[in-house]
mmCIF file of the N, C-alpha and C atoms, coordinates in Angstrom:
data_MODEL
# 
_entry.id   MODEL 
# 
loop_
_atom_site.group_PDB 
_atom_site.id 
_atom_site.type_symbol 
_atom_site.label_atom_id 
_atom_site.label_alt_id 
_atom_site.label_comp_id 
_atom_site.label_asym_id 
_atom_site.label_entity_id 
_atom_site.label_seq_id 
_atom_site.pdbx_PDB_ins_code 
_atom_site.Cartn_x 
_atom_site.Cartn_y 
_atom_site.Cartn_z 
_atom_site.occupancy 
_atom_site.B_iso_or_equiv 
_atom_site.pdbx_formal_charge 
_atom_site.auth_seq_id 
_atom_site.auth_comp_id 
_atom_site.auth_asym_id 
_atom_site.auth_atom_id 
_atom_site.pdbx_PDB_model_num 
ATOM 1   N N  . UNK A 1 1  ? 0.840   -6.860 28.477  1.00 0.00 ? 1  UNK A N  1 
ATOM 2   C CA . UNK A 1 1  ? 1.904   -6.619 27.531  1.00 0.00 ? 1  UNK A CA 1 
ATOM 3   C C  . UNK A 1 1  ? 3.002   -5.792 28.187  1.00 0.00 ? 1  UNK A C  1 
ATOM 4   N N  . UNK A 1 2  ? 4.464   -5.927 27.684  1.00 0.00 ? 2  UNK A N  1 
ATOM 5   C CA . UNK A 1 2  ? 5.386   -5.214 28.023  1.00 0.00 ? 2  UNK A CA 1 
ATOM 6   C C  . UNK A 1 2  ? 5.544   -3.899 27.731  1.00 0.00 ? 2  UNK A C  1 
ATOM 7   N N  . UNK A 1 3  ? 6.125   -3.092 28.483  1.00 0.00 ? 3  UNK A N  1 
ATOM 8   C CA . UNK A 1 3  ? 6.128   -1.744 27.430  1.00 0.00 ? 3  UNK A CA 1 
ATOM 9   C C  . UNK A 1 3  ? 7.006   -1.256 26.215  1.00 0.00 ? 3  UNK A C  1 
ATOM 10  N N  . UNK A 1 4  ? 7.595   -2.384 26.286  1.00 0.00 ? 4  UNK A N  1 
ATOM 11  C CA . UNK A 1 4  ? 8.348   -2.237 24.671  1.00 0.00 ? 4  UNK A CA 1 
ATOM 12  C C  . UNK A 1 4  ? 7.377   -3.366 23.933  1.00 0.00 ? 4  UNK A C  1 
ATOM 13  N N  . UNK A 1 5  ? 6.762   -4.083 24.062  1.00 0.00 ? 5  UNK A N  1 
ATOM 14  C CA . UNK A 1 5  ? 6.090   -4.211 23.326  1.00 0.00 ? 5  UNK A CA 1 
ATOM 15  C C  . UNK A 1 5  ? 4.714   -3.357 22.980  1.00 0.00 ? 5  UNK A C  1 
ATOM 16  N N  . UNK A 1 6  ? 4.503   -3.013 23.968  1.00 0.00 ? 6  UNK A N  1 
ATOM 17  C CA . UNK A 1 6  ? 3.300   -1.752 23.373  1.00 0.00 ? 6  UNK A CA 1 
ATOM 18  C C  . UNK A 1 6  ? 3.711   -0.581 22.570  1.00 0.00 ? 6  UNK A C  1 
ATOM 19  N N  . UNK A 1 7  ? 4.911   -0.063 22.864  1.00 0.00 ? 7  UNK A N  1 
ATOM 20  C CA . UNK A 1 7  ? 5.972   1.358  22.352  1.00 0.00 ? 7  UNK A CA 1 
ATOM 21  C C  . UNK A 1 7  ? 6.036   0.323  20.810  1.00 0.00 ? 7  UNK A C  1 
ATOM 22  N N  . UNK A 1 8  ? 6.126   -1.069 20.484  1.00 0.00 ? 8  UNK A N  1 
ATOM 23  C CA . UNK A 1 8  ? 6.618   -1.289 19.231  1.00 0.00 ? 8  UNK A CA 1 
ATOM 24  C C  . UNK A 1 8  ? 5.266   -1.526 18.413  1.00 0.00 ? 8  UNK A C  1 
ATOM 25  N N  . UNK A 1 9  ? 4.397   -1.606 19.145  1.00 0.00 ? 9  UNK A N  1 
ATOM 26  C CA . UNK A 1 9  ? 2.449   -1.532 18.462  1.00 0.00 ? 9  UNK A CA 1 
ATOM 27  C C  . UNK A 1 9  ? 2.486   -0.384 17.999  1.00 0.00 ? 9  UNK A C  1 
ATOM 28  N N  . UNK A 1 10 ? 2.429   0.864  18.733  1.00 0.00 ? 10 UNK A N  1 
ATOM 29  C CA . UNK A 1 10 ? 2.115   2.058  18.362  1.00 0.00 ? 10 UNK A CA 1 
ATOM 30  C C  . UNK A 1 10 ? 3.014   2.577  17.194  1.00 0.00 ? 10 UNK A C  1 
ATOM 31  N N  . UNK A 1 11 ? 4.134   2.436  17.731  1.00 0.00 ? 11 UNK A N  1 
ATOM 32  C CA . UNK A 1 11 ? 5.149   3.096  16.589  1.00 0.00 ? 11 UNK A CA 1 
ATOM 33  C C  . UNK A 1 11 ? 4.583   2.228  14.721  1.00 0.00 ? 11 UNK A C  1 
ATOM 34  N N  . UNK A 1 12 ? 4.406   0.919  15.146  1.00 0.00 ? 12 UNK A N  1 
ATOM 35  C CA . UNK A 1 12 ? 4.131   -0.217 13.771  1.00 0.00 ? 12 UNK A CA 1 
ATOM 36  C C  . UNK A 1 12 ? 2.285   0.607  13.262  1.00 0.00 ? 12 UNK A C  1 
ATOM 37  N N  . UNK A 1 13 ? 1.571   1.200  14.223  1.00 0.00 ? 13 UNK A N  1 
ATOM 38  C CA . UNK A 1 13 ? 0.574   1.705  13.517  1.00 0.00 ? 13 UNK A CA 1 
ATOM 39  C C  . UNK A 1 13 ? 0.573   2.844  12.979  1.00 0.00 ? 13 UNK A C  1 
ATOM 40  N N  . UNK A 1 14 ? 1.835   4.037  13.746  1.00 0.00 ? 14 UNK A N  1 
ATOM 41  C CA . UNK A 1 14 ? 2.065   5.015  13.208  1.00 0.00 ? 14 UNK A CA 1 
ATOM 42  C C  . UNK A 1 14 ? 2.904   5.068  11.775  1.00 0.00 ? 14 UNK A C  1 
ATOM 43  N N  . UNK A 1 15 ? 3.559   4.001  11.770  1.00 0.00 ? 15 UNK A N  1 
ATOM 44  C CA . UNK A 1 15 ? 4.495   3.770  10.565  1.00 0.00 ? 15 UNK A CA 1 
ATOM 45  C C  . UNK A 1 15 ? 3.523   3.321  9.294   1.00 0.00 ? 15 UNK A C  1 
ATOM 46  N N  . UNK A 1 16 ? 3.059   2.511  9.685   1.00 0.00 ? 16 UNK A N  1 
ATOM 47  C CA . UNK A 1 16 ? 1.906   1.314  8.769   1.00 0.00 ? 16 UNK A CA 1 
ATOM 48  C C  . UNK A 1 16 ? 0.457   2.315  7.868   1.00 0.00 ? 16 UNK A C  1 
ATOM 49  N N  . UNK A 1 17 ? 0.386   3.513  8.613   1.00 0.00 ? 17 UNK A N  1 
ATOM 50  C CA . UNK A 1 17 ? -0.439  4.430  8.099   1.00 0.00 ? 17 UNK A CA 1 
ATOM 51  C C  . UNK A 1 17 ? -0.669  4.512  6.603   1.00 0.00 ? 17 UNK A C  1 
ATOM 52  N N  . UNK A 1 18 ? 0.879   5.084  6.328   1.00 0.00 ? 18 UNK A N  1 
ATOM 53  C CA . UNK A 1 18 ? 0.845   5.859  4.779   1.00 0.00 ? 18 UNK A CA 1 
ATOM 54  C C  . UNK A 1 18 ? 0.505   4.477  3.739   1.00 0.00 ? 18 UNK A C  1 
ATOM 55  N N  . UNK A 1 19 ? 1.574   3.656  4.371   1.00 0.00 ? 19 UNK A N  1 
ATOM 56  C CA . UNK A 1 19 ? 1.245   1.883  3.621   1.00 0.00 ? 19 UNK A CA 1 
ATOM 57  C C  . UNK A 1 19 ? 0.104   1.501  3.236   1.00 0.00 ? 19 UNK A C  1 
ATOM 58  N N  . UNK A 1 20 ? -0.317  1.578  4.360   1.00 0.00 ? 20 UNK A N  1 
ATOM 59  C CA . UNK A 1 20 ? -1.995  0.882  4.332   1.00 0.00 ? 20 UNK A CA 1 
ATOM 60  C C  . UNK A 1 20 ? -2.818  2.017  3.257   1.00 0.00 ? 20 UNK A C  1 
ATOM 61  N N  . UNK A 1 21 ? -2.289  2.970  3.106   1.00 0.00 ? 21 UNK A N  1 
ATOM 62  C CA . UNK A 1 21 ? -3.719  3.963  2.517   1.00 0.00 ? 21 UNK A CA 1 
ATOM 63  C C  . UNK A 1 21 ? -3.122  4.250  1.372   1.00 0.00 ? 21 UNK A C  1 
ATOM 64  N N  . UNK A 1 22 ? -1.586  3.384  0.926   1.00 0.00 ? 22 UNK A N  1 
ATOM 65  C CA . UNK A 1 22 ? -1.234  3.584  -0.224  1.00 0.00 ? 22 UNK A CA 1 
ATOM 66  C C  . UNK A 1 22 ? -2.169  2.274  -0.750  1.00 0.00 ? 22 UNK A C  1 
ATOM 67  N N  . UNK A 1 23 ? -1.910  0.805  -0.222  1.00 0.00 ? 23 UNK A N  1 
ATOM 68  C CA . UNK A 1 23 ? -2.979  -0.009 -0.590  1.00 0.00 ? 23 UNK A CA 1 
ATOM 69  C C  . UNK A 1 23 ? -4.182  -0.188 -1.013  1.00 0.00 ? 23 UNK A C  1 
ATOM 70  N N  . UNK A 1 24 ? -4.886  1.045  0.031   1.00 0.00 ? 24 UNK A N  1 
ATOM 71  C CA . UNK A 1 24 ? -6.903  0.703  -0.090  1.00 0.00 ? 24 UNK A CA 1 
ATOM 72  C C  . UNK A 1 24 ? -6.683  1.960  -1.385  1.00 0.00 ? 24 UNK A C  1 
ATOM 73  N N  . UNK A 1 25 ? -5.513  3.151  -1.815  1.00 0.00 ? 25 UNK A N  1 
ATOM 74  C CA . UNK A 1 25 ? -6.066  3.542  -2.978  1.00 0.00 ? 25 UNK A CA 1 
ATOM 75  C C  . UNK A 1 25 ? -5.933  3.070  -3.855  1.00 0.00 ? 25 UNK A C  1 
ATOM 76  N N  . UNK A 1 26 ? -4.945  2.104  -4.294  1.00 0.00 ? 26 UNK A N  1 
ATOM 77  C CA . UNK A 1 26 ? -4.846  1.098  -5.507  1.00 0.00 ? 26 UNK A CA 1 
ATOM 78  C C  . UNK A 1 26 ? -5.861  0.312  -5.470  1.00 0.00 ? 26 UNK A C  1 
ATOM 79  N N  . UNK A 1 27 ? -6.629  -0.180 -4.517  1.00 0.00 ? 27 UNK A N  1 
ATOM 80  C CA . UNK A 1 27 ? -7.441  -1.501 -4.642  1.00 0.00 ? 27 UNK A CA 1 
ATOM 81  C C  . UNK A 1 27 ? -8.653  -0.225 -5.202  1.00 0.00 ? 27 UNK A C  1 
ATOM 82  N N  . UNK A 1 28 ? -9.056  0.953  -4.740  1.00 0.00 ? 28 UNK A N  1 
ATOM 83  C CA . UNK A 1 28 ? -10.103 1.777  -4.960  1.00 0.00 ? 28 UNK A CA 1 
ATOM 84  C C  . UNK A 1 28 ? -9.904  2.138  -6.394  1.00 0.00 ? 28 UNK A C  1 
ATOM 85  N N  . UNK A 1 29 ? -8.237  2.406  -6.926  1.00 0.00 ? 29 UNK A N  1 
ATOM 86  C CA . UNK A 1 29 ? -8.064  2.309  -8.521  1.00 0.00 ? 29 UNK A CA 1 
ATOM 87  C C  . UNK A 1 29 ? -8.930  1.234  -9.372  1.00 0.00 ? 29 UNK A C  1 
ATOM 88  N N  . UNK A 1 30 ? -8.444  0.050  -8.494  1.00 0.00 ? 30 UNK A N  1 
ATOM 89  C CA . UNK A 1 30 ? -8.469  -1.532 -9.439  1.00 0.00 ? 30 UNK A CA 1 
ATOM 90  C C  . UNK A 1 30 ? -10.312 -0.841 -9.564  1.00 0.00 ? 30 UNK A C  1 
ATOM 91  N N  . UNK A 1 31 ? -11.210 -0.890 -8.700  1.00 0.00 ? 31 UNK A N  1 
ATOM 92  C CA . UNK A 1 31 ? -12.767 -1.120 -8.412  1.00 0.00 ? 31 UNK A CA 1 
ATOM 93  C C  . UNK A 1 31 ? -13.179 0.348  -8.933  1.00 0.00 ? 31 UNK A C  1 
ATOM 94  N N  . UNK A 1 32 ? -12.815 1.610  -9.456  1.00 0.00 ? 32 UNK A N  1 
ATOM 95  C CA . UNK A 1 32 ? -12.579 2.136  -10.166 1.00 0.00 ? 32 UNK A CA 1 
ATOM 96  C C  . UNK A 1 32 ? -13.072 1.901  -11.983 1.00 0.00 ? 32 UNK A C  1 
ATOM 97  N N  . UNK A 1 33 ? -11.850 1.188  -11.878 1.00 0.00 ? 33 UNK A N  1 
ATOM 98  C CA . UNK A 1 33 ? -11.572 1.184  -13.319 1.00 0.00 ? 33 UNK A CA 1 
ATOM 99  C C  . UNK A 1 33 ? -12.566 -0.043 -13.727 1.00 0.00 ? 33 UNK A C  1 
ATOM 100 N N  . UNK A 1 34 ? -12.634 -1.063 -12.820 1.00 0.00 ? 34 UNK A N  1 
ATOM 101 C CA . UNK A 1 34 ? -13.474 -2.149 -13.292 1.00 0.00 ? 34 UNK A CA 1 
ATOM 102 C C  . UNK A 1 34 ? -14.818 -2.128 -13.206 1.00 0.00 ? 34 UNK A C  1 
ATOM 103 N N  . UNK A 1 35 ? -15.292 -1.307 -11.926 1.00 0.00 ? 35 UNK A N  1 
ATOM 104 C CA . UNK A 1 35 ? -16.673 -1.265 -11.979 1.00 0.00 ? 35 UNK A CA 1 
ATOM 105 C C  . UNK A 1 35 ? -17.368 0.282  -12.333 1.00 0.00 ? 35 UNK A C  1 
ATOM 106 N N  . UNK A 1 36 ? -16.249 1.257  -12.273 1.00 0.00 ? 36 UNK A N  1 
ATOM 107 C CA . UNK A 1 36 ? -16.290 3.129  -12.588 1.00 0.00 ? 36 UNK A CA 1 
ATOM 108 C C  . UNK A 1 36 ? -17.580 2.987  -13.681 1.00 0.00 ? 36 UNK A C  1 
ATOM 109 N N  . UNK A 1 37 ? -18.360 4.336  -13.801 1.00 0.00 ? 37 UNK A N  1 
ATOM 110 C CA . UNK A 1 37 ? -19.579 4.439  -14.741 1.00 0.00 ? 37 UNK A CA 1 
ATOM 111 C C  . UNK A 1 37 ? -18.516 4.828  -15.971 1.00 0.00 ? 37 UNK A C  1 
ATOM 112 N N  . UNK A 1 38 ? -17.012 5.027  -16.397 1.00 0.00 ? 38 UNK A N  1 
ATOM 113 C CA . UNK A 1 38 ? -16.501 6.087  -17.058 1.00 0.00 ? 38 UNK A CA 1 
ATOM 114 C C  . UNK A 1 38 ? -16.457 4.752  -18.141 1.00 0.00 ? 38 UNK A C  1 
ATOM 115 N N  . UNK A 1 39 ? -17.023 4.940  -19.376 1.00 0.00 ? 39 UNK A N  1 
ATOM 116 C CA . UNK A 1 39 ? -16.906 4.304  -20.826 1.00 0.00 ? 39 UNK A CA 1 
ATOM 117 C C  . UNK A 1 39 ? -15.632 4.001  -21.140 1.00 0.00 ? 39 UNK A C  1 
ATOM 118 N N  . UNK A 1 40 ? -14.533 5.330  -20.779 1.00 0.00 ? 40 UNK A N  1 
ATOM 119 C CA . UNK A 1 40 ? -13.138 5.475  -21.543 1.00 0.00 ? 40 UNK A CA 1 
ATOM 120 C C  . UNK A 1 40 ? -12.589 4.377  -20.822 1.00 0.00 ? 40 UNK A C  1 
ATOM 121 N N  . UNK A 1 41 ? -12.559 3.552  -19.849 1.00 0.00 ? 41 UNK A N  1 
ATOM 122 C CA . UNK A 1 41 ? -12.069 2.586  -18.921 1.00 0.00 ? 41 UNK A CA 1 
ATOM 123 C C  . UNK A 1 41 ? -12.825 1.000  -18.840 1.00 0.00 ? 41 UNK A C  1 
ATOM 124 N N  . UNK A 1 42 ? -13.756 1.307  -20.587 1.00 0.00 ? 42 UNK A N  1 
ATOM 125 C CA . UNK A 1 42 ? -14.127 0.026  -20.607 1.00 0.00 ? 42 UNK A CA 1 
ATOM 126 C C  . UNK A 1 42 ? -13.305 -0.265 -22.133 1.00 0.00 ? 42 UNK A C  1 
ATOM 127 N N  . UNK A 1 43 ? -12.305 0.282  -22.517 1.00 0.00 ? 43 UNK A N  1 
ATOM 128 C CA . UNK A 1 43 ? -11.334 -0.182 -23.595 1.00 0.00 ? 43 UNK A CA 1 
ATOM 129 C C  . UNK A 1 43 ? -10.400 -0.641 -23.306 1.00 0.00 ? 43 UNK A C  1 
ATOM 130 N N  . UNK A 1 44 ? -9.492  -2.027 -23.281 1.00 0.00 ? 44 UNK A N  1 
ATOM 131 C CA . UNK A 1 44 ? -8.812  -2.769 -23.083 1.00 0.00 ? 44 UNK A CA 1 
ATOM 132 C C  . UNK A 1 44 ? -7.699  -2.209 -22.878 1.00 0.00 ? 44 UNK A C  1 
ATOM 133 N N  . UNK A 1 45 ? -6.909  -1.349 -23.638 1.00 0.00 ? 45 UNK A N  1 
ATOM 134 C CA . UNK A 1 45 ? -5.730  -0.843 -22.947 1.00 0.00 ? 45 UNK A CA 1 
ATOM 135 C C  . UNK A 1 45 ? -5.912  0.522  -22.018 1.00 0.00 ? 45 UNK A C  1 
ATOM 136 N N  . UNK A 1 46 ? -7.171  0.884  -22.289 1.00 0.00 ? 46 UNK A N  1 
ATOM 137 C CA . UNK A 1 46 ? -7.374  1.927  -20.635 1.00 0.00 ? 46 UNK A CA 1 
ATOM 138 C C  . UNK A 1 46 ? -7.082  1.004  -19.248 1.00 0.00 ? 46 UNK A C  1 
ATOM 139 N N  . UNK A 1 47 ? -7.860  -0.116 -19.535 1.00 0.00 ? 47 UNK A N  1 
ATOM 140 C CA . UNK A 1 47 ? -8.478  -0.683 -18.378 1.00 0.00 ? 47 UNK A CA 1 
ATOM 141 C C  . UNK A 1 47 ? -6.849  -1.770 -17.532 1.00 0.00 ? 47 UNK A C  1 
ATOM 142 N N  . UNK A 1 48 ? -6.170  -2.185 -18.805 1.00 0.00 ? 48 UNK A N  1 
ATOM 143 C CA . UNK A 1 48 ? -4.489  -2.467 -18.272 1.00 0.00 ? 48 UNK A CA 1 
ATOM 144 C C  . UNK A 1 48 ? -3.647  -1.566 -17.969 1.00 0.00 ? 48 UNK A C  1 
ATOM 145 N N  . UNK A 1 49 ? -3.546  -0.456 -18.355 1.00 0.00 ? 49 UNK A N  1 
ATOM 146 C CA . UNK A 1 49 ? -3.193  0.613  -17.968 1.00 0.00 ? 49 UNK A CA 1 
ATOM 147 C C  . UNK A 1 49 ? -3.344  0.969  -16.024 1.00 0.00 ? 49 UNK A C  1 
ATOM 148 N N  . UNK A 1 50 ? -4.390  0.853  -16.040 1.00 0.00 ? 50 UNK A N  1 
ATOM 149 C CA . UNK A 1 50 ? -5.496  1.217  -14.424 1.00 0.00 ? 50 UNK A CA 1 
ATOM 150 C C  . UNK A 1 50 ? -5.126  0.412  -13.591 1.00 0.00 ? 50 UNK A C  1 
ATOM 151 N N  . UNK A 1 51 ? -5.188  -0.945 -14.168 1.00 0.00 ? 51 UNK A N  1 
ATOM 152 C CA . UNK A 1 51 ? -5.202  -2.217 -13.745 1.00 0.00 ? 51 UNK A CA 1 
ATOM 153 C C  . UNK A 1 51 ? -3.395  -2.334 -13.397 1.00 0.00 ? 51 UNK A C  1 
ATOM 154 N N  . UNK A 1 52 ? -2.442  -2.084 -13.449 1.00 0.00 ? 52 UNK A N  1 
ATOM 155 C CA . UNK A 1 52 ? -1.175  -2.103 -13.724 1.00 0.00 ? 52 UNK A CA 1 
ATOM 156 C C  . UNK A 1 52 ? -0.680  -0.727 -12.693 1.00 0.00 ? 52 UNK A C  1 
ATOM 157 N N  . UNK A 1 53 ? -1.659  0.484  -12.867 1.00 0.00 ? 53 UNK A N  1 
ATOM 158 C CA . UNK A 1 53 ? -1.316  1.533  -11.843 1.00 0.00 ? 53 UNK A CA 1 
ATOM 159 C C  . UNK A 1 53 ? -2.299  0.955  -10.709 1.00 0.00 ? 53 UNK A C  1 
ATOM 160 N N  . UNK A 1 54 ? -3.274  0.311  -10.315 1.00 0.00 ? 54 UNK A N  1 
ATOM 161 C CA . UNK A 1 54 ? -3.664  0.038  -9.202  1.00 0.00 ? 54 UNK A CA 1 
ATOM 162 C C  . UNK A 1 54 ? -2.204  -1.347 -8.256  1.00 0.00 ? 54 UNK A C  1 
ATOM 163 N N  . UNK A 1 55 ? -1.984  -2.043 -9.173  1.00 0.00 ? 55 UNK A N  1 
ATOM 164 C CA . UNK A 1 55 ? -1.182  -3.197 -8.966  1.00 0.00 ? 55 UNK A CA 1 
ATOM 165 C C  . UNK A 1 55 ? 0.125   -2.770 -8.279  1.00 0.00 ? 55 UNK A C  1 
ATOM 166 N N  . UNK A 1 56 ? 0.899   -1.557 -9.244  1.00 0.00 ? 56 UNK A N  1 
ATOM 167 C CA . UNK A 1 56 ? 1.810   -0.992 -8.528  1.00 0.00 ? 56 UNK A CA 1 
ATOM 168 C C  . UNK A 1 56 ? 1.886   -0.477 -7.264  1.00 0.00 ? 56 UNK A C  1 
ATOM 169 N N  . UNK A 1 57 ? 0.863   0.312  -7.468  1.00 0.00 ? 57 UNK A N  1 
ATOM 170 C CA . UNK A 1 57 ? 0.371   1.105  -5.772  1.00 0.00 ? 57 UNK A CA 1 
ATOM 171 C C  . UNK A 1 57 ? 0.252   0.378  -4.313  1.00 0.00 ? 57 UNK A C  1 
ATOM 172 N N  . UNK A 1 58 ? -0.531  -0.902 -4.901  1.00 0.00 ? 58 UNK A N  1 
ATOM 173 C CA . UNK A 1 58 ? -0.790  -2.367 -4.063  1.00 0.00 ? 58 UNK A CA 1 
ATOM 174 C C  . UNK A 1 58 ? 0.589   -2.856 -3.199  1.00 0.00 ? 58 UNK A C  1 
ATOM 175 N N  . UNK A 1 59 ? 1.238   -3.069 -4.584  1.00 0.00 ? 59 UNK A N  1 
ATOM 176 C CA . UNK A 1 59 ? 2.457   -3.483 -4.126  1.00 0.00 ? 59 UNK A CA 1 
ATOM 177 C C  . UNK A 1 59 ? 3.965   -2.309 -3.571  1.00 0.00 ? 59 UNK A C  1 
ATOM 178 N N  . UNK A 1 60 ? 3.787   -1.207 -3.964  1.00 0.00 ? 60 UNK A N  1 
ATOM 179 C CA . UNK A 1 60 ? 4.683   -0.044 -3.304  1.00 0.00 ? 60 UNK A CA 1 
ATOM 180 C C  . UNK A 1 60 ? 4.412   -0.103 -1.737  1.00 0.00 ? 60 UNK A C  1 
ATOM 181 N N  . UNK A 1 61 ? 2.848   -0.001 -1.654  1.00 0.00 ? 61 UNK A N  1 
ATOM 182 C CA . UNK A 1 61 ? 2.444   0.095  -0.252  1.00 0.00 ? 61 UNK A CA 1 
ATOM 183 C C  . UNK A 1 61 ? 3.155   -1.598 0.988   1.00 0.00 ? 61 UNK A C  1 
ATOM 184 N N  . UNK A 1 62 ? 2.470   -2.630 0.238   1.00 0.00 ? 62 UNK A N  1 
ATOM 185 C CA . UNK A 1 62 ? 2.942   -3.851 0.872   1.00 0.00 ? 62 UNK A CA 1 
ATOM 186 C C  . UNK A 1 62 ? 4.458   -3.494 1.005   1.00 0.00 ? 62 UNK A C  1 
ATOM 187 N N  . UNK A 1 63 ? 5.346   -3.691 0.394   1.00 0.00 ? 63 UNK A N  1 
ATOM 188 C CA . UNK A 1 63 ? 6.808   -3.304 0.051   1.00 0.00 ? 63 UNK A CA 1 
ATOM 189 C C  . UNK A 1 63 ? 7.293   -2.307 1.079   1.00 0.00 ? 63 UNK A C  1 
ATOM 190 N N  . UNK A 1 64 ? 6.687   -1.198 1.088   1.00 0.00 ? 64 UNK A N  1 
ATOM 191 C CA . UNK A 1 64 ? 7.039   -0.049 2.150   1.00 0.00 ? 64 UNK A CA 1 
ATOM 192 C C  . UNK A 1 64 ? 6.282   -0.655 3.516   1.00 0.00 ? 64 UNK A C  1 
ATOM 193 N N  . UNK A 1 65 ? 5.497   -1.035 3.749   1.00 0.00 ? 65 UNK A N  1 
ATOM 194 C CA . UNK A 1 65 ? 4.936   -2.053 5.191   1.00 0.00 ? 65 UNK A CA 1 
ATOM 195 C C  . UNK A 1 65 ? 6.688   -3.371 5.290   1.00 0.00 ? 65 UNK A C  1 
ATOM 196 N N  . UNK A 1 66 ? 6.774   -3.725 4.243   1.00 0.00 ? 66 UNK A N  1 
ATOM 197 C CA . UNK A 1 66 ? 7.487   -4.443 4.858   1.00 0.00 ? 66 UNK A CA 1 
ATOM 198 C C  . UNK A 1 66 ? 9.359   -4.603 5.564   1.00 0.00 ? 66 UNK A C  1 
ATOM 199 N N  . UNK A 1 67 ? 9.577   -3.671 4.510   1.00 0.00 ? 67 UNK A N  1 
ATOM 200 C CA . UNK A 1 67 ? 10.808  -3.122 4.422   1.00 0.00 ? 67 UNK A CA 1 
ATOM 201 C C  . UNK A 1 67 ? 11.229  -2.260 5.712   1.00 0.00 ? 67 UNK A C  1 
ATOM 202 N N  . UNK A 1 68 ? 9.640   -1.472 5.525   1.00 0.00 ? 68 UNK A N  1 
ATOM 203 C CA . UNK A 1 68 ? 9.998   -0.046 6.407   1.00 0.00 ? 68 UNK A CA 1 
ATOM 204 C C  . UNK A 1 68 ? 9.602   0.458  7.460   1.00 0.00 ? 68 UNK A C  1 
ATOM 205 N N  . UNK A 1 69 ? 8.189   -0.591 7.746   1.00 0.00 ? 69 UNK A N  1 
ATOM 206 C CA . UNK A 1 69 ? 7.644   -0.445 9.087   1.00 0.00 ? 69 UNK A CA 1 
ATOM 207 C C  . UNK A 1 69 ? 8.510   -1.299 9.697   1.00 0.00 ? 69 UNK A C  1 
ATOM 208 N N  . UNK A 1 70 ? 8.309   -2.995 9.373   1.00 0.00 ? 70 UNK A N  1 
ATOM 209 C CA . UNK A 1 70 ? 8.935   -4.313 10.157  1.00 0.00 ? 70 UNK A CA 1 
ATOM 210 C C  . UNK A 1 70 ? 10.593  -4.218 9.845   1.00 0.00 ? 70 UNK A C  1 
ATOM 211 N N  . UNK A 1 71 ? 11.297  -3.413 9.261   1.00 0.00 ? 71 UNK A N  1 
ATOM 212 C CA . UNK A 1 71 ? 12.628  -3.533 8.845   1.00 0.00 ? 71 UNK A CA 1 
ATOM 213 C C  . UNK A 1 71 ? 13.345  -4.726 9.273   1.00 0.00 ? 71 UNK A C  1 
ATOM 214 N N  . UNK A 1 72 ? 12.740  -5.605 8.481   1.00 0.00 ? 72 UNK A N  1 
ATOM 215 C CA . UNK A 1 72 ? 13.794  -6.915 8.581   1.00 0.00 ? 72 UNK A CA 1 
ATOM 216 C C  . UNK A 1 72 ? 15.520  -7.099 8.546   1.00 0.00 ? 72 UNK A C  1 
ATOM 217 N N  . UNK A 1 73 ? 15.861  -6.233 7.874   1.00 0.00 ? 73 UNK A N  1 
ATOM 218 C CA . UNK A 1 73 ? 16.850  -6.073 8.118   1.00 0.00 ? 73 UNK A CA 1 
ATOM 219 C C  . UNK A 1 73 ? 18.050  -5.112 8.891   1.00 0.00 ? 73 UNK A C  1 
ATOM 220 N N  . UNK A 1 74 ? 17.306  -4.545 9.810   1.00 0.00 ? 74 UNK A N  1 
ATOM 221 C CA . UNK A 1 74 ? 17.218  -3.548 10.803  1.00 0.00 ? 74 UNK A CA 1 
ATOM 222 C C  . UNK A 1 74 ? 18.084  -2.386 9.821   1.00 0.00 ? 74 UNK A C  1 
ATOM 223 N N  . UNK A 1 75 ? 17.567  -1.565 8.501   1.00 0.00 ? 75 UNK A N  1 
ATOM 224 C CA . UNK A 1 75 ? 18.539  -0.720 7.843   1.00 0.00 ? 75 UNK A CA 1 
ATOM 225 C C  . UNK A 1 75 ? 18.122  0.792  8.619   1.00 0.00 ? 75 UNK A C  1 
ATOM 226 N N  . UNK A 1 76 ? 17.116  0.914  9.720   1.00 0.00 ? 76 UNK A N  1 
ATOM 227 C CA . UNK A 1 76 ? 16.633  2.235  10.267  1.00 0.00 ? 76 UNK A CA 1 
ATOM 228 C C  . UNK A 1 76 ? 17.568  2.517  11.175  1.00 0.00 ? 76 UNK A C  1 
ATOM 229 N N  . UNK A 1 77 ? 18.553  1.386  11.323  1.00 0.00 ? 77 UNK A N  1 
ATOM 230 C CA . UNK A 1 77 ? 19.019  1.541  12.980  1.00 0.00 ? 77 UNK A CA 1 
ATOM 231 C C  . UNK A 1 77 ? 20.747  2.326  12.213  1.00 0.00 ? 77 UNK A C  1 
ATOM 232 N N  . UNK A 1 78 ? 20.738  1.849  11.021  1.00 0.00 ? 78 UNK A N  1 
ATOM 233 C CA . UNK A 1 78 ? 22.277  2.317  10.117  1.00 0.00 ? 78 UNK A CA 1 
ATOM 234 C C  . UNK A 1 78 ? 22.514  3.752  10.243  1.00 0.00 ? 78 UNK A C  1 
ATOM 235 N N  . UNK A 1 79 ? 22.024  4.639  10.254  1.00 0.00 ? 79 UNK A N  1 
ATOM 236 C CA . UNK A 1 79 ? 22.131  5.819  9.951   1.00 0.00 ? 79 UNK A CA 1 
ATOM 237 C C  . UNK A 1 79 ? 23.166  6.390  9.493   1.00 0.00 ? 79 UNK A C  1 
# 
């Protein structure tokens, strides 16, 4: 590999961090709320509620991976 391509690995895992662990806690929300021992999260609008804050989180994280690690539209370079 080149060394700008290795300098652009590292930097994409250092960036990709917060993303990724915004993801596995929404998915840990979703499995939580669906499989959790907690009763109060087996009533239908608890459980959309959970289900809706895990979903968001899911998708903030993907969204910030994509925007902000891969900046497709190079907006990091604007300053």
């Amino acid at each position: 590999m080149s060394d700008n391509t290795k300098h652009l690995a590292k930097k994409c895992v250092k960036d990709a961090g917060p993303c990724l662990a915004l993801c596995v806690a929404g998915a840990a929300v979703a499995l939580l709320a669906v499989l959790g021992p907690f009763d109060v999260l087996r009533n239908a609008s608890s459980l959309h509620v959970c289900m809706a804050l895990a979903g968001a989180m899911m998708t903030g994280g993907v969204l910030d991976l994509v925007f902000w690690v891969l900046d497709p539209f190079g907006w990091k370079n604007e300053g």
